[in-house]
C-alpha positions as CSV (number, residue, x, y, z in Angstrom):
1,X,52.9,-53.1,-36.3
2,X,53.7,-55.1,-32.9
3,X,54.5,-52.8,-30.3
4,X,53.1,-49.7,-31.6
5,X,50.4,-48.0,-30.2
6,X,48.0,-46.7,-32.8
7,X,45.3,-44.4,-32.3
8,X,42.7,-44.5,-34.8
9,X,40.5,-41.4,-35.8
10,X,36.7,-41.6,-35.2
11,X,36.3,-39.6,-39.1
12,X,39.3,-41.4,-40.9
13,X,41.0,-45.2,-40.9
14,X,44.7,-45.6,-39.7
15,X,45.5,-46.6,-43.2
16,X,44.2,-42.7,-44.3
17,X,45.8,-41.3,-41.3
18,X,49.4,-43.2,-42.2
19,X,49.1,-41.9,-45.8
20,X,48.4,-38.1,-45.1
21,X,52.3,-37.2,-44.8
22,X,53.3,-38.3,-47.8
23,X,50.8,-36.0,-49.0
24,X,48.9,-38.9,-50.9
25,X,46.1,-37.3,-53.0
26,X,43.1,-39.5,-52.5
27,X,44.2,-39.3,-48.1
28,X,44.2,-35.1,-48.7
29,X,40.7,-35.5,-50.3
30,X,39.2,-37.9,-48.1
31,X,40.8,-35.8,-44.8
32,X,39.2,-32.7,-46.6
33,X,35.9,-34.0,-46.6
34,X,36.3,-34.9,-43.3
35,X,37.3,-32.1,-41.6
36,X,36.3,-29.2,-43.8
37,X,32.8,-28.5,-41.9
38,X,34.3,-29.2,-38.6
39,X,37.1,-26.4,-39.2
40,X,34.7,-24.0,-40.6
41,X,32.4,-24.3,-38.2
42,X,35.2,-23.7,-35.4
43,X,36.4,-20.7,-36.9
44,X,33.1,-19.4,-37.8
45,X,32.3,-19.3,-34.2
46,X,35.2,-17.9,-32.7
47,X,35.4,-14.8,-35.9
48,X,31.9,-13.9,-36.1
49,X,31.9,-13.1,-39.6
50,X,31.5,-15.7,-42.9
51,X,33.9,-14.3,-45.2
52,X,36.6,-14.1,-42.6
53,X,36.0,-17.7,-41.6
54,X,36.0,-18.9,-45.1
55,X,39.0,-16.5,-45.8
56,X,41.6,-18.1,-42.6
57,X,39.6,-21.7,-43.1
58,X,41.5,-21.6,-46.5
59,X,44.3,-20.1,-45.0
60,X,44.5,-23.4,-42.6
61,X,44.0,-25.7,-44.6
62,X,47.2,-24.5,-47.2
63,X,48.9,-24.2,-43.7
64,X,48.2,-27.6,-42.8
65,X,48.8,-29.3,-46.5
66,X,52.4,-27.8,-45.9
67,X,52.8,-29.1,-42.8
68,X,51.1,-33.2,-42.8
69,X,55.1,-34.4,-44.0
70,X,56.0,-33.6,-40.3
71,X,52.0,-35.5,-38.4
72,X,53.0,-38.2,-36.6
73,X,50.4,-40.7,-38.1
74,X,50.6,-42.8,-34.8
75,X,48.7,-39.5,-32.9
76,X,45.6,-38.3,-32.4
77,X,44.9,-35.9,-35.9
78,X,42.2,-34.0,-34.3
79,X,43.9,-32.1,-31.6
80,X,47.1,-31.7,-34.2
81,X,44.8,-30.0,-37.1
82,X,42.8,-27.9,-34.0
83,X,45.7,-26.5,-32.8
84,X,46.9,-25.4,-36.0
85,X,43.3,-23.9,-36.2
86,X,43.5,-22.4,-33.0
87,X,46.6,-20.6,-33.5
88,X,45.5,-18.9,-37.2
89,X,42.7,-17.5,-35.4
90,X,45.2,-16.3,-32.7
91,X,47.2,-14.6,-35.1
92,X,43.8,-13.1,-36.8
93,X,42.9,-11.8,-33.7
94,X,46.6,-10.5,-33.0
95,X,46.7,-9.1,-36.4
96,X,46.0,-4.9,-37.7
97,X,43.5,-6.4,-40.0
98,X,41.5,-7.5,-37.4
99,X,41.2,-4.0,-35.2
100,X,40.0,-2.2,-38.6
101,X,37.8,-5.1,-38.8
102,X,36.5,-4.5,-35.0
103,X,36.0,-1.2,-35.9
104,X,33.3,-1.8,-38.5
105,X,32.0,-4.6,-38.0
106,X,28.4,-4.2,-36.0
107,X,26.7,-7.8,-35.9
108,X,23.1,-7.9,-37.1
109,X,20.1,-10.7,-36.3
110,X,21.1,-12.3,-39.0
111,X,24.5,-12.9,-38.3
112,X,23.6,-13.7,-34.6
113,X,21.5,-16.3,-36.6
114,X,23.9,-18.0,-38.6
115,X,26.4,-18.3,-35.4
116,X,25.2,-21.4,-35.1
117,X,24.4,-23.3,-38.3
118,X,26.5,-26.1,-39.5
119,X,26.0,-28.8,-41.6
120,X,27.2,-31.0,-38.9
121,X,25.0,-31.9,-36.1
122,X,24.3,-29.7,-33.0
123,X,24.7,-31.9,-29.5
124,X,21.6,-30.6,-28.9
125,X,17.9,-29.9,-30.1
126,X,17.7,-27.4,-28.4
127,X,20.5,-25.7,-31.2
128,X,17.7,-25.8,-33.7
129,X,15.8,-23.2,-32.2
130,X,16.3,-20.0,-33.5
131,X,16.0,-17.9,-30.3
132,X,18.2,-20.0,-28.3
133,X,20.8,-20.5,-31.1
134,X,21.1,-16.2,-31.0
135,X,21.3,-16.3,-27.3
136,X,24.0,-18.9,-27.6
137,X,26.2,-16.9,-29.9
138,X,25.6,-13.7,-27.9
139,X,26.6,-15.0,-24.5
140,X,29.8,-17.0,-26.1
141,X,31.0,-14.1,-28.2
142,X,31.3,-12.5,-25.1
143,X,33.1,-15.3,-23.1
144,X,37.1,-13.9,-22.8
145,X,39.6,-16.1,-25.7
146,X,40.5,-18.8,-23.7
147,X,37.2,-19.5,-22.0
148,X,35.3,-19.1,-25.8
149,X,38.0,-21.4,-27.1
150,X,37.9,-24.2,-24.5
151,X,33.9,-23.9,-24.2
152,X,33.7,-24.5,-28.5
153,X,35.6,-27.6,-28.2
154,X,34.5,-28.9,-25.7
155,X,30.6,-28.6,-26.6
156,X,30.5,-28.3,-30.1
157,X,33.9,-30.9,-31.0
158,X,33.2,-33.0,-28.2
159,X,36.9,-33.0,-27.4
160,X,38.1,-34.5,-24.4
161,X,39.8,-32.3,-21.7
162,X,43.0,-33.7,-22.9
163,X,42.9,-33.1,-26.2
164,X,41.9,-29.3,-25.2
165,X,44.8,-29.0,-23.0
166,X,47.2,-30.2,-26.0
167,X,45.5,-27.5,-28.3
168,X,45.5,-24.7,-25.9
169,X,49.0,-25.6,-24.4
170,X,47.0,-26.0,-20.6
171,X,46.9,-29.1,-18.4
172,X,44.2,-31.2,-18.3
173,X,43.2,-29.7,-14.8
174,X,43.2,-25.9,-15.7
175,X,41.1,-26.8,-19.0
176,X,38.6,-28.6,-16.5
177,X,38.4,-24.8,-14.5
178,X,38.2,-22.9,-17.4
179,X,35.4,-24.6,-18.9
180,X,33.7,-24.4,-15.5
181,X,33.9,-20.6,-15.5
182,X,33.0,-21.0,-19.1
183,X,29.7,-22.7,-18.2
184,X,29.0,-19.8,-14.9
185,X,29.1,-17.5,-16.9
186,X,26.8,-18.7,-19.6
187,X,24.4,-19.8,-17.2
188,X,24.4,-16.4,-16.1
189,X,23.7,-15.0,-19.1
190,X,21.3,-17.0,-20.2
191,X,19.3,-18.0,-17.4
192,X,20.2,-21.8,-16.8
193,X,17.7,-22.6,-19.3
194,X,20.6,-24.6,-21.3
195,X,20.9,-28.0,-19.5
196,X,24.9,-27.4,-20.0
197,X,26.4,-29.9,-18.3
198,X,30.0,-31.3,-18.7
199,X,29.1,-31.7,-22.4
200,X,31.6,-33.8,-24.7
201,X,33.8,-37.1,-23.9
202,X,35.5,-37.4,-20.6
């Protein structure tokens, strides 16, 4: 199309990307098995729990099924399906559900464990190790909402500052000073044994 900017995903061709609002079957499967991991791995970090992140994973994905006949195919998908992502766990976290849940819920090694585990790959090798993946999970459940939010997609999506912004409705510049604070206080917790860096794409 001359004139049109396109921008392609890095998980799914243009040609998926333009069928996905008319809810084409074979685009919806192949988007699935594209992003399925990614989501549950997002929300499994910022809720803690398994069952709840498989519970509002489910819940996002039958959020975004009725709502790819309004994505702009032209766009970037990722920061359109994060912030739909972003804003379930919001509502979680807003909801009465979730402050019974708080009340009960007391997280064990084992959970502390699994924080990290996806079937996707870690940015670094140093994620494999068990000690250091529990240490991660500690510190970063402790990081404030917006500072845990920014920090996951920025290290673990590799997101851009940008495409943060656009999901946590910040400019590019207060995302940048966020995930600075992010990284001072995880250095502080964790000895600046990490290596983190700026992390992610520019």
């Amino acid at each position: 199309m001359s004139g049109t900017t396109r921008t392609s995903d890095p998980d799914l061709p243009q040609e998926v990307l333009d069928r996905l609002p008319a809810l084409d079957a074979e685009a919806l499967s192949l988007f699935y098995e594209a992003y399925f991991d990614r989501i549950y791995g997002f929300v499994r970090r910022m809720v803690g729990k398994d069952h709840l992140a498989e519970d509002l994973t489910q819940d996002i994905f039958l959020h975004l099924h009725k709502a790819f006949p309004s994505y702009d195919s032209a766009r970037p998908l990722a920061p359109w399906v994060f912030t739909i992502a972003t804003n379930k766990v919001r509502d979680y976290w807003r909801s009465r559900s979730h402050k019974t849940v708080q009340r009960e819920i007391t997280i064990d090694e084992e959970e502390r464990q699994h924080w990290a585990v996806s079937k996707l790959p870690t940015p670094t090798k140093d994620l494999e190790n068990k000690e250091l993946s529990e240490q991660i999970a500690a510190a970063v459940d402790d990081l404030p909402e917006g500072m845990r939010t920014t920090s996951i997609l920025r290290y673990f999506e590799q997101m851009s500052f940008e495409a943060i912004g656009r999901i946590v409705d910040r400019n590019e510049t207060a995302v940048r000073k966020r995930y600075s604070r992010a990284l001072e206080e995880l250095r502080k917790r964790l000895g600046g044994t990490l290596g983190l860096s700026g992390g992610g794409v520019a």
